[in-house]
C-alpha positions in Angstrom: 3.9 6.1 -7.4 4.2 3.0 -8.7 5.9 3.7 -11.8 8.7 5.4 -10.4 9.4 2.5 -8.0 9.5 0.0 -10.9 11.6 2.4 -12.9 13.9 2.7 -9.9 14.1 -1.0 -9.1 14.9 -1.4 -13.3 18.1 1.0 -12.8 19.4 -1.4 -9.6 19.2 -4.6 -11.2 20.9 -3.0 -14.3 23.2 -1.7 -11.7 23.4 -5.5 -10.0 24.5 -7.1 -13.4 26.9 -4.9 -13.9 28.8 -5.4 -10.9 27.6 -9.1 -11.2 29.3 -9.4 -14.7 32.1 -6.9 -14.3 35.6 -8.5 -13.8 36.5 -6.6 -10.8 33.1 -7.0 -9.2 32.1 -10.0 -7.3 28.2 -11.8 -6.9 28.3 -10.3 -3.1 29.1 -6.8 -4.2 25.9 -7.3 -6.4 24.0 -9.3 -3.6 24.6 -5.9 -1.8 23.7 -3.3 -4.6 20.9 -4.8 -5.1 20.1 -4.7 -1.3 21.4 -1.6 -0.2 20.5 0.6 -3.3 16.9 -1.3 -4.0 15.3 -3.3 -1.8 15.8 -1.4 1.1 15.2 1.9 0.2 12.5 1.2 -1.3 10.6 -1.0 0.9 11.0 2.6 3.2 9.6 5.1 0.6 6.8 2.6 -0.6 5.9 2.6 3.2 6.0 6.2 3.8 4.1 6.9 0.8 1.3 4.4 1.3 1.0 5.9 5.1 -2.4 8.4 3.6 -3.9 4.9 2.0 -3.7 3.0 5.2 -5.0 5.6 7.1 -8.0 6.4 5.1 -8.6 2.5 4.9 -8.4 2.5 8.8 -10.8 5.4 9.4 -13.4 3.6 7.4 -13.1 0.5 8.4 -14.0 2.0 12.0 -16.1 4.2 10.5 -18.4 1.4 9.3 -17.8 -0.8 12.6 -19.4 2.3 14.4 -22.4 2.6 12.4 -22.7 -1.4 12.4 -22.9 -1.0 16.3 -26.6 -0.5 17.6 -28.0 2.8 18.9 -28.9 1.3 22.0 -32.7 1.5 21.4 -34.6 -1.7 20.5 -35.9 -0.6 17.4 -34.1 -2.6 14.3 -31.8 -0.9 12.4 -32.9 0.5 9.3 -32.6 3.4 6.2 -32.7 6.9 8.3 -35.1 7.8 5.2 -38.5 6.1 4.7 -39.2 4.2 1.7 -41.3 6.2 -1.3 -44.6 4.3 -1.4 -46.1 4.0 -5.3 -48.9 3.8 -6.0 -50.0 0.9 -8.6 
């Protein structure tokens, strides 16, 4: 995902110097390339994209909040499983 946004942004600022350096184009036009064609769209699709991350991130952050919470009983919290004993 990230490769093709850092290819993309690669094409616009090639894009932004040559409107930059062209003598018909003007440092504005290239302000707005760069803007309209890069930044912005891409700030949306990274977003989008990283929408699955941020919600599997938010499911177990509450995931662990809830299992941090006590049962209610006034026992202390522990493994579910008991320890192996060895023998020496």
């Amino acid at each position: 995902m990230y490769l093709v946004a850092i290819g993309w942004m690669f094409v616009v600022v090639l894009m932004t110097a040559a409107e930059a350096m062209s003598p018909v184009g003007t440092l504005l036009g290239a302000f707005f390339t760069l803007t309209l064609y890069g930044v912005l769209p891409l700030s949306i699709v990274l977003y989008v994209m990283g929408t699955p991350m941020r919600r599997r991130a938010r499911q177990a952050a509450e995931a662990e909040a809830a299992s941090a919470q006590p049962d209610g009983s006034r026992h202390a919290a522990g493994d579910p499983l008991a320890a192996e004993r060895e023998e020496p």
